[in-house]
C-alpha positions as CSV (number, residue, x, y, z in Angstrom):
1,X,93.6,-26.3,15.7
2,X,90.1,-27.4,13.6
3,X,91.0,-24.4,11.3
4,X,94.8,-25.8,10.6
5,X,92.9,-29.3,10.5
6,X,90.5,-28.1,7.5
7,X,93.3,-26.4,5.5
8,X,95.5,-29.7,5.4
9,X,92.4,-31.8,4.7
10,X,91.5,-29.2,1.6
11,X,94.6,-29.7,0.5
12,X,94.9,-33.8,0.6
13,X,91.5,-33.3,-1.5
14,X,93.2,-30.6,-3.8
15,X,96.1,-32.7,-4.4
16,X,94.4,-36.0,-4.8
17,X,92.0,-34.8,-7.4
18,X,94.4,-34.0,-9.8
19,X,94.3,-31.0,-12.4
20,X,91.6,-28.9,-13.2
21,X,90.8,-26.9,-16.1
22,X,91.9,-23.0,-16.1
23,X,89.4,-20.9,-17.5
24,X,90.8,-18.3,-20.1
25,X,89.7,-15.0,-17.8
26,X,88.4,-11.5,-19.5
27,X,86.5,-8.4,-18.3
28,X,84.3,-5.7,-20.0
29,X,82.8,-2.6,-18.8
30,X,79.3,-1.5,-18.9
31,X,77.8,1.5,-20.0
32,X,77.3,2.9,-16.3
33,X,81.2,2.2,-16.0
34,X,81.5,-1.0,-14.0
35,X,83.9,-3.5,-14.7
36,X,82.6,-6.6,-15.0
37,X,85.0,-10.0,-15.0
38,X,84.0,-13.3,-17.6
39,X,85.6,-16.8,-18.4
40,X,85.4,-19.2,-21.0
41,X,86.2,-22.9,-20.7
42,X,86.8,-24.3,-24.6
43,X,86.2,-27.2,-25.3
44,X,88.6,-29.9,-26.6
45,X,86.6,-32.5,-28.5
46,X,83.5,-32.3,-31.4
47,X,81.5,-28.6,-29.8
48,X,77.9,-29.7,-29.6
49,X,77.3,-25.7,-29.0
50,X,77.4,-23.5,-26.3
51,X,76.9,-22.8,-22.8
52,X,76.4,-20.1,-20.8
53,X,76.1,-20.3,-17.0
54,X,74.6,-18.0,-14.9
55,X,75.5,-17.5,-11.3
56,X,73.5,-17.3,-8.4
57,X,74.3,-14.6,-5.8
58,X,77.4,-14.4,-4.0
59,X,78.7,-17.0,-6.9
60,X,82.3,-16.4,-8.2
61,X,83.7,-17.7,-11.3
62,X,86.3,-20.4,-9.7
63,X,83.8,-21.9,-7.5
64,X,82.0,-23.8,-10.6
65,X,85.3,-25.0,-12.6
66,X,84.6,-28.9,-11.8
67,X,80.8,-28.3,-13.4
68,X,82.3,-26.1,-16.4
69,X,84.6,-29.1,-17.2
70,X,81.9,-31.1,-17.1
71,X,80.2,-29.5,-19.8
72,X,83.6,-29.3,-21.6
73,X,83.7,-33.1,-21.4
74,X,79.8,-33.0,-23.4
75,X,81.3,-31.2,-26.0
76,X,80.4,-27.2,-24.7
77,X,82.3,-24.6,-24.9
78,X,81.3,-22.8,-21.5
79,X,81.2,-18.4,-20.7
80,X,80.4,-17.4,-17.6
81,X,80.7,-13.7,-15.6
82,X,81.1,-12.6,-12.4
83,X,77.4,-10.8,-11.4
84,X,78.3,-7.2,-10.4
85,X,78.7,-6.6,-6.5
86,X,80.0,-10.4,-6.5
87,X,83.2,-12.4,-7.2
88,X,85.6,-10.5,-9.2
89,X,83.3,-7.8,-10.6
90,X,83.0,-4.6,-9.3
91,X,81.6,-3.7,-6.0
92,X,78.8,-1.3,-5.6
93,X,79.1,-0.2,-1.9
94,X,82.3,0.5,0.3
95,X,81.1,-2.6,2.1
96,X,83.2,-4.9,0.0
97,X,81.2,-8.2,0.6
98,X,77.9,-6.5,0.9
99,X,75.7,-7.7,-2.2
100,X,74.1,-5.0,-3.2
101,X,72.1,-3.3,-6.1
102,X,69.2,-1.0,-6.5
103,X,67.2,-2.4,-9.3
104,X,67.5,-6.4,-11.5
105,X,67.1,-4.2,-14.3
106,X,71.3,-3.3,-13.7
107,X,72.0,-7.2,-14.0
108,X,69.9,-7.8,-17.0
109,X,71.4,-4.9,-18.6
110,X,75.2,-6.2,-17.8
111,X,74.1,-9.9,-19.1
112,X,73.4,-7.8,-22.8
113,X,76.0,-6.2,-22.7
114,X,78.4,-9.4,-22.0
115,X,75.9,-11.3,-24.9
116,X,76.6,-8.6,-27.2
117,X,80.5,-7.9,-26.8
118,X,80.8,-11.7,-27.8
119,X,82.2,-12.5,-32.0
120,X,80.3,-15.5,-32.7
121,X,79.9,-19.0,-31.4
122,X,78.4,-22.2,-32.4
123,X,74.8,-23.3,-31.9
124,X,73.0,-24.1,-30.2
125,X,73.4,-21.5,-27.1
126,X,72.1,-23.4,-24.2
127,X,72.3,-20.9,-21.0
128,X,72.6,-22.8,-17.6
129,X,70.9,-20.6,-14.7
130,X,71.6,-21.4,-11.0
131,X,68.8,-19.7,-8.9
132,X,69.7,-15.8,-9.6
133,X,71.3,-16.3,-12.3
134,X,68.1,-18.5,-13.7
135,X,65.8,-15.3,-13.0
136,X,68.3,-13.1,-14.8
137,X,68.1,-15.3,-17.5
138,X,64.2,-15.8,-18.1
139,X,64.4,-11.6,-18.3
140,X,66.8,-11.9,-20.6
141,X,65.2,-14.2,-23.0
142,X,61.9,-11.9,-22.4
143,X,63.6,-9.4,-24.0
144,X,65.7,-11.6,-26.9
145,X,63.5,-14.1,-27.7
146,X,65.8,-15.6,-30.4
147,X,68.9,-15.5,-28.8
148,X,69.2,-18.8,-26.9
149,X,68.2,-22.1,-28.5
150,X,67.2,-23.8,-24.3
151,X,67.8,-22.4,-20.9
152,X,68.2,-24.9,-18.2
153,X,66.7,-23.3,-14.5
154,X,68.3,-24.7,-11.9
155,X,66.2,-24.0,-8.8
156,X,65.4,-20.5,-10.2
157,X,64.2,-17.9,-8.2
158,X,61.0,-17.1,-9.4
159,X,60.3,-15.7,-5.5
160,X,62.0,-15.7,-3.0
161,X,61.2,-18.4,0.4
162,X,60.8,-15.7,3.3
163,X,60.5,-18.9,5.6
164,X,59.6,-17.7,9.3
165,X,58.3,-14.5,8.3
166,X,55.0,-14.1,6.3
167,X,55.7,-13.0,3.0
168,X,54.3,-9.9,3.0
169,X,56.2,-8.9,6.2
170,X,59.5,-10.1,4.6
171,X,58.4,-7.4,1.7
172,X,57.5,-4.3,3.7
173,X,60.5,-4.6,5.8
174,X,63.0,-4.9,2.6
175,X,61.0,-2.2,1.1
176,X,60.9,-0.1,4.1
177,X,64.8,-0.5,5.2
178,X,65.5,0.4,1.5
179,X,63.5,3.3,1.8
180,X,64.1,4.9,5.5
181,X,68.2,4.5,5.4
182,X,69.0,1.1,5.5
183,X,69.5,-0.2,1.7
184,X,72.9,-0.7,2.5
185,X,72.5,-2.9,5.4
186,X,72.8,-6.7,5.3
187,X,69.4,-8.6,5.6
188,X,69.1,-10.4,9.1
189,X,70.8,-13.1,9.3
190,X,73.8,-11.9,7.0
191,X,77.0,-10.1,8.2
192,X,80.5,-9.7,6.2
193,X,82.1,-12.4,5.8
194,X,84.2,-14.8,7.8
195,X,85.8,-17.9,7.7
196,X,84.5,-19.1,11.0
197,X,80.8,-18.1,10.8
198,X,81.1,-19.8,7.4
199,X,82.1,-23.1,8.4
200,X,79.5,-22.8,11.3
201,X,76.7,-21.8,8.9
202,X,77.1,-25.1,7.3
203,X,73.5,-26.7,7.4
204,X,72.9,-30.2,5.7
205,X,69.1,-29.7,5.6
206,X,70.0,-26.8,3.3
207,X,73.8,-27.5,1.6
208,X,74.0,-30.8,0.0
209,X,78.0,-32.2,0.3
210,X,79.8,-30.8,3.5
211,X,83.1,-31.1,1.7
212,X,82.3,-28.8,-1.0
213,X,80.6,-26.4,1.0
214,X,83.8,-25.8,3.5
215,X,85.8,-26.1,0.4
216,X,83.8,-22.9,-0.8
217,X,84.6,-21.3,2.8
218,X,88.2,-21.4,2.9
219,X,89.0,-20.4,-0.9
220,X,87.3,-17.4,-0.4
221,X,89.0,-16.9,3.0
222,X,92.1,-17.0,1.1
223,X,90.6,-14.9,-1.8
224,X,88.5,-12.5,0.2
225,X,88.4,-10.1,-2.6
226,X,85.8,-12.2,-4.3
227,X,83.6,-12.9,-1.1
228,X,80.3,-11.7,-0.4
229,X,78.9,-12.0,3.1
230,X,74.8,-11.7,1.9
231,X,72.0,-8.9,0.4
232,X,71.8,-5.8,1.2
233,X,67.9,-4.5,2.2
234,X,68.2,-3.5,-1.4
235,X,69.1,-6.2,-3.0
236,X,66.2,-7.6,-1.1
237,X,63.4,-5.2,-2.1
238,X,65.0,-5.3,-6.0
239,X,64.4,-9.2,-5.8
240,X,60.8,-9.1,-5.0
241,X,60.0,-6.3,-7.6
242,X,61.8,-8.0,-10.1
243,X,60.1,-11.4,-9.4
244,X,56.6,-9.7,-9.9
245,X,57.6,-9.4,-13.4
246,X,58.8,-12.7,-14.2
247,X,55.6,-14.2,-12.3
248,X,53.3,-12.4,-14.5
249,X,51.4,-14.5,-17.1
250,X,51.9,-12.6,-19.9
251,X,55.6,-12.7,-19.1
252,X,55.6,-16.4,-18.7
253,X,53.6,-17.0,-21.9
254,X,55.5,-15.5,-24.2
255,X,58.9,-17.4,-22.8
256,X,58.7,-20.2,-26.3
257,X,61.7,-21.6,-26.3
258,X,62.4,-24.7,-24.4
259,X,63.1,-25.3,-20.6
260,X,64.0,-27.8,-18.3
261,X,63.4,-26.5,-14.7
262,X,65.0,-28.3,-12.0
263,X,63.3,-27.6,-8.9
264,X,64.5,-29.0,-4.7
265,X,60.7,-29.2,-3.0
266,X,62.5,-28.8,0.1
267,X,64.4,-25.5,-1.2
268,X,64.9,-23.1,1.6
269,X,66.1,-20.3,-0.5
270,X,63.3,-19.5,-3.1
271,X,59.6,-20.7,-3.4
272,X,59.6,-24.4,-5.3
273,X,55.6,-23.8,-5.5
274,X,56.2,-20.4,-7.6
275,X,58.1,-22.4,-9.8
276,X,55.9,-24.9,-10.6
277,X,53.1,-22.2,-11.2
278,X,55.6,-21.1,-14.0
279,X,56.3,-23.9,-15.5
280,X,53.1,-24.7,-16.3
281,X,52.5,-21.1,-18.2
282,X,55.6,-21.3,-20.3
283,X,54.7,-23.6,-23.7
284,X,57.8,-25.6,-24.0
285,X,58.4,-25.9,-20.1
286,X,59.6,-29.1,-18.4
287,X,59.9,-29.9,-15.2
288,X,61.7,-32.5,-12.9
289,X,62.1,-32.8,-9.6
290,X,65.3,-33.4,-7.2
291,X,63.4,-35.0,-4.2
292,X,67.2,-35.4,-2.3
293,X,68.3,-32.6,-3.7
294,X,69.1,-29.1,-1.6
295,X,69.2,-25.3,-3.4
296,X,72.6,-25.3,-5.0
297,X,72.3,-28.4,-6.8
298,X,75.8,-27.5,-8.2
299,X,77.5,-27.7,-4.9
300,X,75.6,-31.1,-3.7
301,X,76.5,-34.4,-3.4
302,X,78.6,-36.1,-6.2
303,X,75.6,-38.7,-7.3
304,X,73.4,-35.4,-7.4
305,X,75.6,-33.9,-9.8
306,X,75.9,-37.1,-12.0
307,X,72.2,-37.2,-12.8
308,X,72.2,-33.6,-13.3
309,X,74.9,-33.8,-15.5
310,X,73.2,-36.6,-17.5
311,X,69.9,-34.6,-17.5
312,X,71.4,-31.9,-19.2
313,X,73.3,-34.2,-21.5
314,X,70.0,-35.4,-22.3
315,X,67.7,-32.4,-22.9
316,X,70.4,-30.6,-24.8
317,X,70.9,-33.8,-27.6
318,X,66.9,-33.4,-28.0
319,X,67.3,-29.5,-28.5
320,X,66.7,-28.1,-32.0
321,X,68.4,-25.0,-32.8
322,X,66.5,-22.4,-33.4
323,X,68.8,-20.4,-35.9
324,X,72.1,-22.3,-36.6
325,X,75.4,-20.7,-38.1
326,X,73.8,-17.2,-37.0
327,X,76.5,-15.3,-34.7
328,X,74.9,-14.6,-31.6
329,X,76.3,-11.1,-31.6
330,X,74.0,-10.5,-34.7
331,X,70.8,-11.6,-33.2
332,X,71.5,-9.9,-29.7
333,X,72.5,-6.4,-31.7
334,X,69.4,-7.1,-33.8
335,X,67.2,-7.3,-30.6
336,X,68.8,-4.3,-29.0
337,X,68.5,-2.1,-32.3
């Protein structure tokens, strides 16, 4: 009876909000062979330049339409991808909505490849990373450091918050489960997904707008192909290693082009201290703080959302670009060379 109850109210909400913009959908492969599935959202008055958003994990491309549209209605014409082992992209394990991977080094490599298959598009390139994806994108611009114009790190995982456990337990299990036969198991306190234990799982101390959150739940329970139930021991072990890079100071240092970091205090999904330690290493780094705010800032509640919106509006108009009428391909092939 609830279940019934939270289909019909979806669908009240679905109906009442009107129309929302389609994304034009696309895929390309990478060179190990997976298939890997993008959007762009155009937009329809005076571009300002280009965005590019980056998922977090377990993110699929139709669960941030509303915020793409947002950033349609600023003048940006928004690309986004599916993350492999997530949403509509391949799968890397016969456990369909296991998130898994063996090294970040796969996902930085996809994110060139999906940079480099693109023509040419106006300046400047902003890129928009939500907590993964804001990690994947600092490695990124490590490696391209004039390819993006401004990255915008929404609660980025610069490490990740092991909460009860003591960090360094929380490491040597990850690592030890990857290593002794159990990379492909789901990290306690995961499982494959379902609709019920989704709902359940709904925490406000940790999601910001209940709405949005069940909203989240029964799409994908209707589009299970594109669900992930949580990290594999893998994924896990991959995250730390990947975050000793990014942490490093000569890393940090040499990251020159602007940043507005957007950090939750309260974040129970990655360490809000690590990313003030950052920001203060990288030159052109700026960061505010989201008091009320919970992890997915773009999933909270709608006045969250609003000053987000307008923060971005903001640092974006004060953004110089860096290289205008270049086409990024040309910089990002340059790079690679």
């Amino acid at each position: 009876m609830v279940k019934k109850f939270v289909f019909f109210l979806l669908s009240v909400i679905t109906l009442t909000n009107g129309s929302v913009a389609e994304p034009v959908l696309g895929s390309f492969q990478t060179s190990d062979g997976q298939m890997i599935r993008t959007a762009k959202w155009e937009a329809k008055s005076k571009k300002r330049g280009t965005l590019f958003f980056l998922q977090g994990m377990g993110g699929f491309i139709e669960g941030y339409t509303d915020f793409a549209q947002k950033m349609n209605d600023l003048g940006f014409d928004v690309f986004t991808l599916d993350w492999r082992g997530q949403g509509g992209s391949s799968r890397i394990t016969e456990k369909s909505t296991l998130l898994h991977i063996n090294s970040f080094d796969d996902y930085v490599r996809d994110l060139e490849g999906y940079f480099a298959q693109q023509k040419e598009f106006a300046r400047p390139v902003i890129v928009v990373g939500n907590s993964m994806g804001g990690h994947i994108a600092l490695r990124y611009i490590y490696n391209h450091p004039n390819a993006v114009d401004g990255l915008i790190a929404l609660s980025p995982m610069v490490d990740v918050n092991t909460n009860k456990y003591p960090y360094f337990v929380a490491r040597a299990l990850a690592k030890s489960f990857k290593n002794l036969g159990g990379a492909e198991k789901f990290v306690f306190g995961f499982k494959s997904f379902d609709l019920d234990k989704c709902i359940a799982s709904f925490d406000p101390d940790k999601y910001g707008d209940r709405g949005k959150y069940i909203s989240d739940c029964v799409f994908l329970s209707s589009h299970q192909d594109l669900a992930t139930g949580g990290p594999s021991f893998s994924w896990l072990a991959a995250a730390f290693d990947s975050c000793d890079k990014i942490k490093d100071y000569d890393f940090a240092s040499r990251i020159l082009i602007p940043v507005l970091m957007v950090t939750v205090p309260k974040d129970h999904l990655v360490d809000a201290d690590a990313q003030r330690e950052l920001c203060a290493i990288m030159p052109k780094c700026r960061q505010i703080l989201y008091q009320d705010g919970h992890h997915n800032l773009l999933k909270d509640r709608d006045e969250i959302i609003d000053r987000l919106v307008h923060d971005i509006d903001r640092f974006t108009k004060d953004l110089p670009s860096l290289q205008k009428g270049i086409p990024q391909s040309v910089l990002v092939m340059n790079q690679m060379d």
